[in-house]
C-alpha positions in Angstrom: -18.8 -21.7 -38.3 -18.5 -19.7 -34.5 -15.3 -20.8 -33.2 -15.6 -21.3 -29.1 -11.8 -19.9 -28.8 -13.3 -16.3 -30.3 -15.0 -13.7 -29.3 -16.1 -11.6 -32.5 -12.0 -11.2 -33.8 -10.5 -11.6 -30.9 -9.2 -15.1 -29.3 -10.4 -15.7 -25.9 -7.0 -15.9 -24.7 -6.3 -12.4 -25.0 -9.4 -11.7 -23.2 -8.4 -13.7 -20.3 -4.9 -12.1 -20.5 -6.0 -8.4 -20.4 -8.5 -8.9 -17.6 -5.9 -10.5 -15.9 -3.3 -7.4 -16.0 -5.9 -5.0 -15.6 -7.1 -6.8 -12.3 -3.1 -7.2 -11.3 -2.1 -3.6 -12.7 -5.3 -2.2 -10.3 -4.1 -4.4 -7.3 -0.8 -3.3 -7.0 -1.6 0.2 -7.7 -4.2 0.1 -4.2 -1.5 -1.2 -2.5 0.2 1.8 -3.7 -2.1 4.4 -2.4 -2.6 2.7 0.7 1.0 2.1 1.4 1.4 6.1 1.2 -2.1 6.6 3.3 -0.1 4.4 6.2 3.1 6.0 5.6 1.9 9.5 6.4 -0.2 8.3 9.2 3.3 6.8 10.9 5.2 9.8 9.9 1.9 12.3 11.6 2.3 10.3 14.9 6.3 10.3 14.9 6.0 14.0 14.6 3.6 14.1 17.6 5.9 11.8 19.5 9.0 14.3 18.8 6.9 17.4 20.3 6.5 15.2 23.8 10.2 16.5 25.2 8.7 15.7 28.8 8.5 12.2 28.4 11.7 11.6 26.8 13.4 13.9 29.9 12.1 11.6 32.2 13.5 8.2 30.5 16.6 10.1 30.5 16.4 10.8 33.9 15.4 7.4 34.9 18.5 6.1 33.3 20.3 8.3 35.0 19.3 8.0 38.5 20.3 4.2 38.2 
């Protein structure tokens, strides 16, 4: 009397609907990590860019002169 919709005492459904959230809940939480991983990346070179005065002056100047 096995039932194809159970798995021991659980119904398949269930199954399907916790694999599906854990597979969902692990997605978004990569995304996460590598949404801060880029972030400090983009902040590292804007720093860099900031300690290059030299080419900024020379924009400047450029503007200037026209």
């Amino acid at each position: 009397m096995s039932d194809k919709n159970y798995v021991g005492p659980v119904p398949l459904s269930a199954l399907y609907f916790t694999a599906s959230f854990c597979f969902w809940f692990s997605f978004l939480l990569i995304l996460c990590f590598l949404k801060e991983i880029i972030e400090k990346i983009f902040i590292k070179k804007a720093e860099e860019d900031k300690r290059k005065p030299a080419d900024v002056t020379e924009s400047r100047k450029m503007a200037v002169s026209k």
